[in-house]
mmJSON file of the N, C-alpha and C atoms, coordinates in Angstrom:
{"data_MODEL":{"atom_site":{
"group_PDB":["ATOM","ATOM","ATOM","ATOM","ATOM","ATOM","ATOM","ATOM","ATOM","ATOM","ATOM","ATOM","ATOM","ATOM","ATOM","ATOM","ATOM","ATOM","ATOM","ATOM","ATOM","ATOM","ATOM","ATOM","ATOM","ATOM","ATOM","ATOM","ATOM","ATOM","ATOM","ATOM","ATOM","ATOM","ATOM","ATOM","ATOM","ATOM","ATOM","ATOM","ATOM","ATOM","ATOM","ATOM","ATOM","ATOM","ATOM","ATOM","ATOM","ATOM","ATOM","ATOM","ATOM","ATOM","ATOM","ATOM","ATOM","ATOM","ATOM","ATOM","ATOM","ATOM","ATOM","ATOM","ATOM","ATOM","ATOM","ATOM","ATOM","ATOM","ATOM","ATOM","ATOM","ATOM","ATOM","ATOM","ATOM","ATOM","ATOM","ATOM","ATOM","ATOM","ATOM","ATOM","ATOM","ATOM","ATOM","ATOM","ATOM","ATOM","ATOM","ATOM","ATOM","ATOM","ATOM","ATOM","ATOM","ATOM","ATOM","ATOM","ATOM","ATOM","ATOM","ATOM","ATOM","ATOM","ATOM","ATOM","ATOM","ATOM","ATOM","ATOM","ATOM","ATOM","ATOM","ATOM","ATOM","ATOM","ATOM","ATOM","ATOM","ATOM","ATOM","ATOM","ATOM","ATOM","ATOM","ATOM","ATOM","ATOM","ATOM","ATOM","ATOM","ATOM","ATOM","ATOM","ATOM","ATOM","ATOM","ATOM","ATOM","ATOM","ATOM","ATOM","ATOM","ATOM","ATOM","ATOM","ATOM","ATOM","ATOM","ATOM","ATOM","ATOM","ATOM","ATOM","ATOM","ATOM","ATOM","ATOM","ATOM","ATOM","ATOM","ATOM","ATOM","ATOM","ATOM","ATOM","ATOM","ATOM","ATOM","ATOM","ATOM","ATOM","ATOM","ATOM","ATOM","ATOM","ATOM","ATOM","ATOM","ATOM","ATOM","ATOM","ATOM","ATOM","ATOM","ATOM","ATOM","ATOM","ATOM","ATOM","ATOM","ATOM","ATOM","ATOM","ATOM","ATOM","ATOM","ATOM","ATOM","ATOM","ATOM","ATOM","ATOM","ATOM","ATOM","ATOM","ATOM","ATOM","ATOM","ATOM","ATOM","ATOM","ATOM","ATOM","ATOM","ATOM","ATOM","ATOM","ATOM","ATOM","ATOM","ATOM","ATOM"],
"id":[1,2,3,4,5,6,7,8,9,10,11,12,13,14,15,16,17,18,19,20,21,22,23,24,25,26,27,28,29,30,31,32,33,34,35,36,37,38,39,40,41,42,43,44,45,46,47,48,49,50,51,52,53,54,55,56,57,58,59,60,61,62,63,64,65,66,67,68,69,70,71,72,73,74,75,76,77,78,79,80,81,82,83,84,85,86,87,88,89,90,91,92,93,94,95,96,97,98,99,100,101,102,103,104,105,106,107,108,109,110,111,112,113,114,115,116,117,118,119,120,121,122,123,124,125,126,127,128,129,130,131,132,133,134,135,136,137,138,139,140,141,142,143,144,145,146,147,148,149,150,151,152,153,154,155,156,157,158,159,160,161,162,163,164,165,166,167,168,169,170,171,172,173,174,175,176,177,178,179,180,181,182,183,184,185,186,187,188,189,190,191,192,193,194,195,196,197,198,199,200,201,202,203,204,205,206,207,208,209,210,211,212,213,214,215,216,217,218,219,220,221,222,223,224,225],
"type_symbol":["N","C","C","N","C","C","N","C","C","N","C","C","N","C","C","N","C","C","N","C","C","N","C","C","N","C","C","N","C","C","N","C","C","N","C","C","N","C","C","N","C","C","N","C","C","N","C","C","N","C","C","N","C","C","N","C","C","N","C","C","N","C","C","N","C","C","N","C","C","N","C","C","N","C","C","N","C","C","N","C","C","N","C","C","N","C","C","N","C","C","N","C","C","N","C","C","N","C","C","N","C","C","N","C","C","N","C","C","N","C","C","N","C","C","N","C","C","N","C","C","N","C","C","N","C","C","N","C","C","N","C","C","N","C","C","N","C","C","N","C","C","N","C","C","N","C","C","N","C","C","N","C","C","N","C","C","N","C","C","N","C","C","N","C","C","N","C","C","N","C","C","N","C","C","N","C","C","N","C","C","N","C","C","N","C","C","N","C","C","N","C","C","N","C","C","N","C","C","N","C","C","N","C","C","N","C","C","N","C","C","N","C","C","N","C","C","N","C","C","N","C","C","N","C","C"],
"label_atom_id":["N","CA","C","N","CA","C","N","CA","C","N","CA","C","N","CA","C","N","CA","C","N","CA","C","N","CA","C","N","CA","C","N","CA","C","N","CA","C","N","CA","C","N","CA","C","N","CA","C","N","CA","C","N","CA","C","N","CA","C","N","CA","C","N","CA","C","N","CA","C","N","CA","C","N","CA","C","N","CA","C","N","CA","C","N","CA","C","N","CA","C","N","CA","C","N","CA","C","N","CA","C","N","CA","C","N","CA","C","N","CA","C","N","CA","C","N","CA","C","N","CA","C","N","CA","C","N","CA","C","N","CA","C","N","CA","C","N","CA","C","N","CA","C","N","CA","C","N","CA","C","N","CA","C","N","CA","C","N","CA","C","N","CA","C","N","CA","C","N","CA","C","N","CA","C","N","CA","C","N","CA","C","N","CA","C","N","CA","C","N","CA","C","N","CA","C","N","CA","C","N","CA","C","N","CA","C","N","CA","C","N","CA","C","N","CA","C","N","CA","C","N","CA","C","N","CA","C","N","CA","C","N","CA","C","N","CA","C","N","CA","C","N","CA","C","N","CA","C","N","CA","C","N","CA","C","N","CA","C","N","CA","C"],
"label_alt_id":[null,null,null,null,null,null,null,null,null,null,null,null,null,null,null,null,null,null,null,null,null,null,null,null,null,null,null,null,null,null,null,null,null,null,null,null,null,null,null,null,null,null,null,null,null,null,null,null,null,null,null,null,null,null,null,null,null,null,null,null,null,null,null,null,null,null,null,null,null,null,null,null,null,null,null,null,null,null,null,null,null,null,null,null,null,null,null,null,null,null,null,null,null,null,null,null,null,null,null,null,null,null,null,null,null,null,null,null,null,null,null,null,null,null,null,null,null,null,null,null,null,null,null,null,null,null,null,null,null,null,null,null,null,null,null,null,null,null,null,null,null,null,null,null,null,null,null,null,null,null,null,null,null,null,null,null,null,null,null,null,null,null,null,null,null,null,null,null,null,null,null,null,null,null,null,null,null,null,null,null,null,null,null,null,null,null,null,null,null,null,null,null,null,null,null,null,null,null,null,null,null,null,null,null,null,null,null,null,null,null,null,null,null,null,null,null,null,null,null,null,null,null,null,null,null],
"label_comp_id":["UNK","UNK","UNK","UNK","UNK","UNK","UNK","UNK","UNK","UNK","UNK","UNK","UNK","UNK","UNK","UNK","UNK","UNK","UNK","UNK","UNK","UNK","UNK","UNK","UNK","UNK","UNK","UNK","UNK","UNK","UNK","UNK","UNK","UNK","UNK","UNK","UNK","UNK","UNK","UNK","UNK","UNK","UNK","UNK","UNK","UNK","UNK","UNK","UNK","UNK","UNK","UNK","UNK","UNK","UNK","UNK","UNK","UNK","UNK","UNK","UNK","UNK","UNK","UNK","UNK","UNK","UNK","UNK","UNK","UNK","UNK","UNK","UNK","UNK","UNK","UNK","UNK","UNK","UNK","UNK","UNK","UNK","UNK","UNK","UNK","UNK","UNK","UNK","UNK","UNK","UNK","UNK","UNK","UNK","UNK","UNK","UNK","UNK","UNK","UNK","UNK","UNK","UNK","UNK","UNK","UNK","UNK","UNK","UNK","UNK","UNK","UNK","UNK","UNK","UNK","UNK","UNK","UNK","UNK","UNK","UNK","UNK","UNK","UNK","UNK","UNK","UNK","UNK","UNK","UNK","UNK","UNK","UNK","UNK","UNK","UNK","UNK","UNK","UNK","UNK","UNK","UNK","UNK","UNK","UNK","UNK","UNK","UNK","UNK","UNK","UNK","UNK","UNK","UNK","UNK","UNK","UNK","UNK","UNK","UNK","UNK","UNK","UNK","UNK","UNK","UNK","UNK","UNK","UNK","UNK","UNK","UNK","UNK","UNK","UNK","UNK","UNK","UNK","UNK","UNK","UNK","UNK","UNK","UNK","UNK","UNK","UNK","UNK","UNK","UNK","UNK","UNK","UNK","UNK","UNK","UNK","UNK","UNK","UNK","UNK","UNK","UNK","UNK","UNK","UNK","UNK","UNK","UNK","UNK","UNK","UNK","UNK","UNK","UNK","UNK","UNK","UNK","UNK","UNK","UNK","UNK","UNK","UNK","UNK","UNK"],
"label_asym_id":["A","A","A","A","A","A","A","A","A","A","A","A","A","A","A","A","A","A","A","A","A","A","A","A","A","A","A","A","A","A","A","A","A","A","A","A","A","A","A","A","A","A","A","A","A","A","A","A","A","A","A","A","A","A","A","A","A","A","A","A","A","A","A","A","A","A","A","A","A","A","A","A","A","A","A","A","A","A","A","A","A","A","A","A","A","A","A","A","A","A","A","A","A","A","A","A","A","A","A","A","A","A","A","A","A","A","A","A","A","A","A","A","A","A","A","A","A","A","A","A","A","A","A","A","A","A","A","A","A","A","A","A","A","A","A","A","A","A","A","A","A","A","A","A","A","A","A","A","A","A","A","A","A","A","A","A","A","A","A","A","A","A","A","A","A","A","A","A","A","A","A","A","A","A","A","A","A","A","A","A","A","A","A","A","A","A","A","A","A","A","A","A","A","A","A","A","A","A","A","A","A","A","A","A","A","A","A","A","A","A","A","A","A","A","A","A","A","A","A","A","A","A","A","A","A"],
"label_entity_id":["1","1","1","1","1","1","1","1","1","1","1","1","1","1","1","1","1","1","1","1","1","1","1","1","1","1","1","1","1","1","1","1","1","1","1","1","1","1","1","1","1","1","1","1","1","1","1","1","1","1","1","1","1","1","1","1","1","1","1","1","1","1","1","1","1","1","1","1","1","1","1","1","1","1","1","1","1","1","1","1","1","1","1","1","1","1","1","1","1","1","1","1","1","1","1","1","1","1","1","1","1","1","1","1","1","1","1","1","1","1","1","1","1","1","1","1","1","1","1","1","1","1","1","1","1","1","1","1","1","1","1","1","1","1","1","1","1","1","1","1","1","1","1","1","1","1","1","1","1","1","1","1","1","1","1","1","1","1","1","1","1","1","1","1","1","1","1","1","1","1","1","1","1","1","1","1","1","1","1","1","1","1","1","1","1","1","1","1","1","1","1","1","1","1","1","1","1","1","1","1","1","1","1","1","1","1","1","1","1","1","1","1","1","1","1","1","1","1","1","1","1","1","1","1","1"],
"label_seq_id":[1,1,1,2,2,2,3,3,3,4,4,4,5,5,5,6,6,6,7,7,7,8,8,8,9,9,9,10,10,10,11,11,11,12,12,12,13,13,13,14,14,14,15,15,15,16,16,16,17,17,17,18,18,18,19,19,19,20,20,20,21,21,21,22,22,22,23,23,23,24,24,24,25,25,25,26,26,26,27,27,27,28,28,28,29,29,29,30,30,30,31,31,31,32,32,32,33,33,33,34,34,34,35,35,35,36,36,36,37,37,37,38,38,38,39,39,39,40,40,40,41,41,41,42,42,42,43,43,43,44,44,44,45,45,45,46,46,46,47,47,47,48,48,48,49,49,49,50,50,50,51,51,51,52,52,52,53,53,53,54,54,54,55,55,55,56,56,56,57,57,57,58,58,58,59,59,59,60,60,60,61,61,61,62,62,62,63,63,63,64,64,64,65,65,65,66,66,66,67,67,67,68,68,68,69,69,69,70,70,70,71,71,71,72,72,72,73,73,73,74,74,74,75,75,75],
"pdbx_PDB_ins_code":[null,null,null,null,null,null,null,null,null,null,null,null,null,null,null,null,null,null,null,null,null,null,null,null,null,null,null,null,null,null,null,null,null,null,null,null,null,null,null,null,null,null,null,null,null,null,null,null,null,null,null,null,null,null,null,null,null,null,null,null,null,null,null,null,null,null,null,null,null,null,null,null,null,null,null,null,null,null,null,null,null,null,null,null,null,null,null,null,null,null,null,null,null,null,null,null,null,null,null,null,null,null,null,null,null,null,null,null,null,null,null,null,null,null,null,null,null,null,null,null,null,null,null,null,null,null,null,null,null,null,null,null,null,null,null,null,null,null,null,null,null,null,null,null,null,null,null,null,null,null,null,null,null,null,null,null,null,null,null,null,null,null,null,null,null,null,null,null,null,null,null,null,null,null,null,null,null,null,null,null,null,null,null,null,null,null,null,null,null,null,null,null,null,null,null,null,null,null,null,null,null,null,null,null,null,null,null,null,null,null,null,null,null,null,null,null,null,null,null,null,null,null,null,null,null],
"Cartn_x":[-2.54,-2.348,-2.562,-3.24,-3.586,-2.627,-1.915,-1.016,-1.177,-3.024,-3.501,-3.012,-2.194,-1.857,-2.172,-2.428,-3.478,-2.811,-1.139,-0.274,-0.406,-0.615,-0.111,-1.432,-1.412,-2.377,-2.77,-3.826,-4.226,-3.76,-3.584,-2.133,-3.299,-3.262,-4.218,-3.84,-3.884,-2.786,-3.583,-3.223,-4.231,-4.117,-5.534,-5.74,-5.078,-4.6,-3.78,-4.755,-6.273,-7.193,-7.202,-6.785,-7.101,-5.937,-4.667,-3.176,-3.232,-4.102,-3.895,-4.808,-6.033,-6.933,-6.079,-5.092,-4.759,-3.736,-3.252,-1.75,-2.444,-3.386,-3.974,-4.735,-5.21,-6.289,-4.78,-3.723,-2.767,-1.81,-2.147,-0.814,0.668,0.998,2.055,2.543,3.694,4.427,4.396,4.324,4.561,5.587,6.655,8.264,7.999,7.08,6.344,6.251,5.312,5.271,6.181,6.546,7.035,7.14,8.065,8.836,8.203,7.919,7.594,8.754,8.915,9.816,9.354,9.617,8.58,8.885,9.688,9.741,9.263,8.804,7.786,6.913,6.824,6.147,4.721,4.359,2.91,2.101,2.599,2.474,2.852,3.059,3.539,2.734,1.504,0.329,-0.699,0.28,-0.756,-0.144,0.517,1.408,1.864,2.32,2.954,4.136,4.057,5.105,5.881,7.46,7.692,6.949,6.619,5.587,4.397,4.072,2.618,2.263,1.238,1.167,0.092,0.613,-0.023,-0.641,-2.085,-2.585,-2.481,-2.51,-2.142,-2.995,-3.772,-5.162,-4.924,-4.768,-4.436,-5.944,-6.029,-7.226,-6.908,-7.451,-7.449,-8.547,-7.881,-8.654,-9.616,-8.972,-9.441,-9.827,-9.475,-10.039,-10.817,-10.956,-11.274,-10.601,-10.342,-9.153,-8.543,-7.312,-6.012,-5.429,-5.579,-5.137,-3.859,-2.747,-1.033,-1.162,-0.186,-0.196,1.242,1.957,3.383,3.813,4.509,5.045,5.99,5.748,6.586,7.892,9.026,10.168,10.963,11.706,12.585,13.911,13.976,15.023,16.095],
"Cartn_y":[-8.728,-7.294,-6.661,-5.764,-4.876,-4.048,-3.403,-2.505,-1.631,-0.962,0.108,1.479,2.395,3.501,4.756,5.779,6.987,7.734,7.434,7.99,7.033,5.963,5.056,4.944,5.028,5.168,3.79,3.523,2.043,1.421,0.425,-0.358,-1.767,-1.365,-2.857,-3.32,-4.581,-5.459,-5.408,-4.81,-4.832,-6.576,-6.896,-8.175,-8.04,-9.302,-9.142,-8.281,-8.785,-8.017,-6.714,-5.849,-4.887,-4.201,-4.352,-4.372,-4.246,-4.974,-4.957,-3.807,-3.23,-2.254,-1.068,-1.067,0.43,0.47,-0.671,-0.005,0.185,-0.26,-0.024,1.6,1.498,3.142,3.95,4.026,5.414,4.602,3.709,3.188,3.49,2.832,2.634,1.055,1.163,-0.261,-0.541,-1.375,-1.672,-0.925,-0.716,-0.24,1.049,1.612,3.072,3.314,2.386,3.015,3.093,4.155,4.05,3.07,2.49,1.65,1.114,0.431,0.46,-1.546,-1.439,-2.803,-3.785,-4.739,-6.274,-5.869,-5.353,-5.443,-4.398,-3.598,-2.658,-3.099,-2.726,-2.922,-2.255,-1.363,-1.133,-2.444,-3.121,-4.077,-5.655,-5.519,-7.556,-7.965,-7.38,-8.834,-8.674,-7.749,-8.165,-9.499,-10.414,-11.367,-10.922,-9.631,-9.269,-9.945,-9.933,-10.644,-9.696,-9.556,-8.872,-8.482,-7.543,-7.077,-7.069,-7.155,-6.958,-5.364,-4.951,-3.663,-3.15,-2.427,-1.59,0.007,-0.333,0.639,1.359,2.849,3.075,4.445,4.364,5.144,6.195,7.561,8.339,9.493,9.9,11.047,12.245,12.973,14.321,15.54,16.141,17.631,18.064,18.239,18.941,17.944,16.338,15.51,14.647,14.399,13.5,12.127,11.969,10.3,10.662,10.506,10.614,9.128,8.256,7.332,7.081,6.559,6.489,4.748,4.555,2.959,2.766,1.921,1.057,-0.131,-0.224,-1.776,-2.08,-3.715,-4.449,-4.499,-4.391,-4.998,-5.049,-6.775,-7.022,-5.773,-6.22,-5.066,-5.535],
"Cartn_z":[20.885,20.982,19.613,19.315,18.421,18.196,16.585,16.809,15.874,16.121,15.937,16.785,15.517,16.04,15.385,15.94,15.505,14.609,14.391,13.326,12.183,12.447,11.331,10.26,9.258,8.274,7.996,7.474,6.76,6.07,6.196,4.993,4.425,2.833,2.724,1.256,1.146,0.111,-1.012,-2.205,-3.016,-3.739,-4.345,-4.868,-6.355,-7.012,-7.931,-9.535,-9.378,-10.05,-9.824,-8.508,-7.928,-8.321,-8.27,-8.841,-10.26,-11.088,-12.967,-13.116,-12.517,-12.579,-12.524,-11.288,-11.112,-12.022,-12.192,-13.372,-14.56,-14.84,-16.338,-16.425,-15.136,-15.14,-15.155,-14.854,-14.603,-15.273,-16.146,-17.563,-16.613,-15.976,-15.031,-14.71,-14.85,-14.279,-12.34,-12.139,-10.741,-10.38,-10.754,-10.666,-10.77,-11.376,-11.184,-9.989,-9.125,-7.878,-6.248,-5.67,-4.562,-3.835,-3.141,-2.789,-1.064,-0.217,0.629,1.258,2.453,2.754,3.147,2.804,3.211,4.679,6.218,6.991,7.582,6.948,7.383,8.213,9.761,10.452,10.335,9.491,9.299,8.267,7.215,6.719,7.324,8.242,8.279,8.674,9.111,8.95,7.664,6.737,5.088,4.711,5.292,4.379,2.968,2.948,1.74,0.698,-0.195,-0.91,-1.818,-1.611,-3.124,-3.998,-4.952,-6.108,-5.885,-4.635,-4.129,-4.188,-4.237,-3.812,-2.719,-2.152,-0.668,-1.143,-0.593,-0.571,0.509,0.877,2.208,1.982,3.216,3.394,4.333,4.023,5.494,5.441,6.627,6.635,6.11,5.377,5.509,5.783,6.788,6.974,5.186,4.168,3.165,2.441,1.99,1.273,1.529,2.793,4.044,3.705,2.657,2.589,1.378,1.662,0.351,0.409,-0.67,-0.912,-1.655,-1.361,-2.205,-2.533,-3.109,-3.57,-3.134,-2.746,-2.68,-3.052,-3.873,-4.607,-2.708,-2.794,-1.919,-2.4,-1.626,-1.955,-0.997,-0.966,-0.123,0.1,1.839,2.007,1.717],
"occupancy":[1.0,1.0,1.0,1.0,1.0,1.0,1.0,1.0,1.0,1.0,1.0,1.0,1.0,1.0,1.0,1.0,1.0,1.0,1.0,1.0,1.0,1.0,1.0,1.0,1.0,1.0,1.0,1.0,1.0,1.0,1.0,1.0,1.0,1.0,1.0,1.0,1.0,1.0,1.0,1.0,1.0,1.0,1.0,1.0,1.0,1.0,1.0,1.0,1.0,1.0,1.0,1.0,1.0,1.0,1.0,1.0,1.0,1.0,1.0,1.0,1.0,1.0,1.0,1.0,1.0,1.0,1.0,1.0,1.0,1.0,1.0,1.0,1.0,1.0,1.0,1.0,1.0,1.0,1.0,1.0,1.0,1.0,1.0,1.0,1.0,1.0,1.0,1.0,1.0,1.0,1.0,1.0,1.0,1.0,1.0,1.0,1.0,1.0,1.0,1.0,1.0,1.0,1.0,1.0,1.0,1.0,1.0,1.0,1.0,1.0,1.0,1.0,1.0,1.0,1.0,1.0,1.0,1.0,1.0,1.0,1.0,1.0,1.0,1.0,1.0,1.0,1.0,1.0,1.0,1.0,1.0,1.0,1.0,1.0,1.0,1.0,1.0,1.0,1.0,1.0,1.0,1.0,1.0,1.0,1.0,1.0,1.0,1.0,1.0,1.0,1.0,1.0,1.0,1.0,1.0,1.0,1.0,1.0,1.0,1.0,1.0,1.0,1.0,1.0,1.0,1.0,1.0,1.0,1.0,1.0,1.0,1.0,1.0,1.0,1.0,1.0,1.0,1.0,1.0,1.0,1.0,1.0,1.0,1.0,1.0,1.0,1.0,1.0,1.0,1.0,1.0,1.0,1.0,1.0,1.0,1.0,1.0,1.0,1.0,1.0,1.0,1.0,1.0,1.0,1.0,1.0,1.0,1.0,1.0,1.0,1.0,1.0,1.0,1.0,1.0,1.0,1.0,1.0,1.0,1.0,1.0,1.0,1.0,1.0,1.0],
"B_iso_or_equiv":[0.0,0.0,0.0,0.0,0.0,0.0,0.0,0.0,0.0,0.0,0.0,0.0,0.0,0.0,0.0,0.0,0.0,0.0,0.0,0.0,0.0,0.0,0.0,0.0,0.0,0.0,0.0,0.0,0.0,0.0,0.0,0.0,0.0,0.0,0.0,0.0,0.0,0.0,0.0,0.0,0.0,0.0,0.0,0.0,0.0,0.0,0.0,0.0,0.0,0.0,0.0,0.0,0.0,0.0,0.0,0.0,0.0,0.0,0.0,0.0,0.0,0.0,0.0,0.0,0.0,0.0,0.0,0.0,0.0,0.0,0.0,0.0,0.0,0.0,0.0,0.0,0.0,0.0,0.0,0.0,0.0,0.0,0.0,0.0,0.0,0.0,0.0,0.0,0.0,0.0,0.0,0.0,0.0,0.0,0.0,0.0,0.0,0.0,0.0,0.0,0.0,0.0,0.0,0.0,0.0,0.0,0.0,0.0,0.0,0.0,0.0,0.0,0.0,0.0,0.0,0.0,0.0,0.0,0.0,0.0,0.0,0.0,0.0,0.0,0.0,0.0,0.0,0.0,0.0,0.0,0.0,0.0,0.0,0.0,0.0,0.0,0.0,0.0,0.0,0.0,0.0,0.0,0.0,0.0,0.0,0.0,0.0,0.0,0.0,0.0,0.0,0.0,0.0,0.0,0.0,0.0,0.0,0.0,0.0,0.0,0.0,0.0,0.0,0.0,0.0,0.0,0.0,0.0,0.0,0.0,0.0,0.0,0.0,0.0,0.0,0.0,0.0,0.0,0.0,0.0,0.0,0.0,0.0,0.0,0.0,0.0,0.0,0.0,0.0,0.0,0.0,0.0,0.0,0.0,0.0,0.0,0.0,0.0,0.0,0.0,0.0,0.0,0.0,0.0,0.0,0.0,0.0,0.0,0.0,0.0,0.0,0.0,0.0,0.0,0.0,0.0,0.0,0.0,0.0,0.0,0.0,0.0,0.0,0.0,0.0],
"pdbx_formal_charge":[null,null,null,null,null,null,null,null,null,null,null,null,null,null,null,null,null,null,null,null,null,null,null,null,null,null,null,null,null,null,null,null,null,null,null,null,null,null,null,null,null,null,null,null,null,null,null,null,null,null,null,null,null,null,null,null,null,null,null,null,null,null,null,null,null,null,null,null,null,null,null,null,null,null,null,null,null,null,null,null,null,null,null,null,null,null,null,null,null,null,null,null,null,null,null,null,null,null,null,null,null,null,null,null,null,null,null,null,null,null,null,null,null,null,null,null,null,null,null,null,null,null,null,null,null,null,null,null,null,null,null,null,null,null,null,null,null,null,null,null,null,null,null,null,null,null,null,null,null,null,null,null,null,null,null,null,null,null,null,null,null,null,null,null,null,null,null,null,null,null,null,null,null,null,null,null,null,null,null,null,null,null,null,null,null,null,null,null,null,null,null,null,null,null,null,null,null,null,null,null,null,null,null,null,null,null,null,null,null,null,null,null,null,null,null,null,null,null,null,null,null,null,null,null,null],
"auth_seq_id":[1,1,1,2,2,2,3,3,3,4,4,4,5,5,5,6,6,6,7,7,7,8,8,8,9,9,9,10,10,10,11,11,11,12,12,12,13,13,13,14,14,14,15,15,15,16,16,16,17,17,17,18,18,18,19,19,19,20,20,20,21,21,21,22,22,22,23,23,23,24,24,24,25,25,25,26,26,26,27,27,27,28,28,28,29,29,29,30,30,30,31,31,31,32,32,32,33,33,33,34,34,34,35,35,35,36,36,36,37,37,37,38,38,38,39,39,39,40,40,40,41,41,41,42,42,42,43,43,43,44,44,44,45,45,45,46,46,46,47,47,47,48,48,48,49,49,49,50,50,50,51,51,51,52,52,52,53,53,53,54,54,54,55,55,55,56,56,56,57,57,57,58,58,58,59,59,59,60,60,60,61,61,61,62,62,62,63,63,63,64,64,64,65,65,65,66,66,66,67,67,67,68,68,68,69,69,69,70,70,70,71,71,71,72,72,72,73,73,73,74,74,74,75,75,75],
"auth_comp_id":["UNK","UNK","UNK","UNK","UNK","UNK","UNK","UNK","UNK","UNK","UNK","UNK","UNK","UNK","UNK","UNK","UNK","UNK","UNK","UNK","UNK","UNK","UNK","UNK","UNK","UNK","UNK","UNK","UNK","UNK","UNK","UNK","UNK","UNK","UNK","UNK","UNK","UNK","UNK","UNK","UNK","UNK","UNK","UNK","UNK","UNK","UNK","UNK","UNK","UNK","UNK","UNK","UNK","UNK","UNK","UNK","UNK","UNK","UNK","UNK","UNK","UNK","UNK","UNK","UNK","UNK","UNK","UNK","UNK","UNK","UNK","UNK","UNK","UNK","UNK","UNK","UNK","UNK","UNK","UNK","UNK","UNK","UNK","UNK","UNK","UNK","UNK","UNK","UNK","UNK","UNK","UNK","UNK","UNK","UNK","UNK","UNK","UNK","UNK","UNK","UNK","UNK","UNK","UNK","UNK","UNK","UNK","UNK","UNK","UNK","UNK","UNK","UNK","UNK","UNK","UNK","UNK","UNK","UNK","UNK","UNK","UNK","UNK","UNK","UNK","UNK","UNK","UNK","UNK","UNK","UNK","UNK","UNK","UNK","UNK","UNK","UNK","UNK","UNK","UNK","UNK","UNK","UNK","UNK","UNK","UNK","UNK","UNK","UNK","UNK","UNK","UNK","UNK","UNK","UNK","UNK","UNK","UNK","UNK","UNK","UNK","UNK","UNK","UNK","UNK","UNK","UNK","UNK","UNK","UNK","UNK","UNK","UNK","UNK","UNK","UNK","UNK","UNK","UNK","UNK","UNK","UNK","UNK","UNK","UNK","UNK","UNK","UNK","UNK","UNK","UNK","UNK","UNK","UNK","UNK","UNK","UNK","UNK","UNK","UNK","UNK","UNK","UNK","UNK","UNK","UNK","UNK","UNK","UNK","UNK","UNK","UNK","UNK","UNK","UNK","UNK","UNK","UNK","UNK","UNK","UNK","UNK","UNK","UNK","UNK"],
"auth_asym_id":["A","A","A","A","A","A","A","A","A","A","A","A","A","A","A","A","A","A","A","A","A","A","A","A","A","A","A","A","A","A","A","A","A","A","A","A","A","A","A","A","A","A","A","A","A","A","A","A","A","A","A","A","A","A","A","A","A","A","A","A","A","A","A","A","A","A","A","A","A","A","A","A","A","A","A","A","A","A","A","A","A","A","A","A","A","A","A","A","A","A","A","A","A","A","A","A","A","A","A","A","A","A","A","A","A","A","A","A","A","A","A","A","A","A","A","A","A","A","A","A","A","A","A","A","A","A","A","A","A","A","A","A","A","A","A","A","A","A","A","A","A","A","A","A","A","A","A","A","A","A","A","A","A","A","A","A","A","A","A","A","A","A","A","A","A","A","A","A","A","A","A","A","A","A","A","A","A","A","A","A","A","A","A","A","A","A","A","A","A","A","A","A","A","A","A","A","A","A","A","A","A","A","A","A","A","A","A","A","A","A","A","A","A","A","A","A","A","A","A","A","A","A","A","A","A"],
"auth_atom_id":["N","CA","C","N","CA","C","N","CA","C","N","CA","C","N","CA","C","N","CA","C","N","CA","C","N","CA","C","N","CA","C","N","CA","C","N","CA","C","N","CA","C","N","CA","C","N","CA","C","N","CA","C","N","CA","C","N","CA","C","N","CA","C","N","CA","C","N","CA","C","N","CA","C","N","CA","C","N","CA","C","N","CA","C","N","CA","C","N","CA","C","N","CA","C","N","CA","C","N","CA","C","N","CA","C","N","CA","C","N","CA","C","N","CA","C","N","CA","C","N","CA","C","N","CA","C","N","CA","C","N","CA","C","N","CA","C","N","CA","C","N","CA","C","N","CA","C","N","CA","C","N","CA","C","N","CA","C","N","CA","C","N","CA","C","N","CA","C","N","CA","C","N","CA","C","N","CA","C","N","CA","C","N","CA","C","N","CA","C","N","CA","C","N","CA","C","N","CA","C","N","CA","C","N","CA","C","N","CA","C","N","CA","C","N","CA","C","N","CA","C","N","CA","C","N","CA","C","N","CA","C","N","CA","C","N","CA","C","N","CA","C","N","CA","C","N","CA","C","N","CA","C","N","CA","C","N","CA","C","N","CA","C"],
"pdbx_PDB_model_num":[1,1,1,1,1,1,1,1,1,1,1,1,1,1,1,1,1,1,1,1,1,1,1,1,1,1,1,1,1,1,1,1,1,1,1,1,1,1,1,1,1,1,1,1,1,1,1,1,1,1,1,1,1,1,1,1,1,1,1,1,1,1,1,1,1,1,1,1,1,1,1,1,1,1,1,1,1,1,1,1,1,1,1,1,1,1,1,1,1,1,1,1,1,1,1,1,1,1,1,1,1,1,1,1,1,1,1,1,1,1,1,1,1,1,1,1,1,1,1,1,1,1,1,1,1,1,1,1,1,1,1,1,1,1,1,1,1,1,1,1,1,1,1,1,1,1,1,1,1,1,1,1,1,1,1,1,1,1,1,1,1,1,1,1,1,1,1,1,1,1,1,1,1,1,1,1,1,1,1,1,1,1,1,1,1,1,1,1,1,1,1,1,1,1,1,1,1,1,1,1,1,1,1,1,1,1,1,1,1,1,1,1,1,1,1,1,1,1,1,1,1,1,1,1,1]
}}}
């Protein structure tokens, strides 16, 4: 079963190269970014781990994609 839903935005695990890029381009700590829960049901089939970070992709009318970032952390 697929648990594609038309509210739920794109959730995708960034690679640990992909993770040192963005904290370096916006000079930010992991702990910088917003908080998201390893039991987050939009994430549990990224196999997320603590200090991982989630990219999360939503549409927009005026930007056509607004992209946010989320550090993992146990609940």
């Amino acid at each position: 079963m697929d648990n594609k839903h038309a509210l739920v935005p794109k959730h995708t695990k960034l690679s640990e190269k992909e993770k040192k890029e963005l904290l370096e381009k916006y000079n930010i700590d992991t702990k910088d970014l917003p908080r998201i829960f390893m039991n987050d049901p939009a994430i549990q089939k990224l196999d997320a781990k603590e200090g991982d970070v989630v990219k999360v992709t939503r549409t927009s009318p005026t930007a056509l994609e607004s992209m946010f970032y989320r550090r993992v952390v146990n609940a």
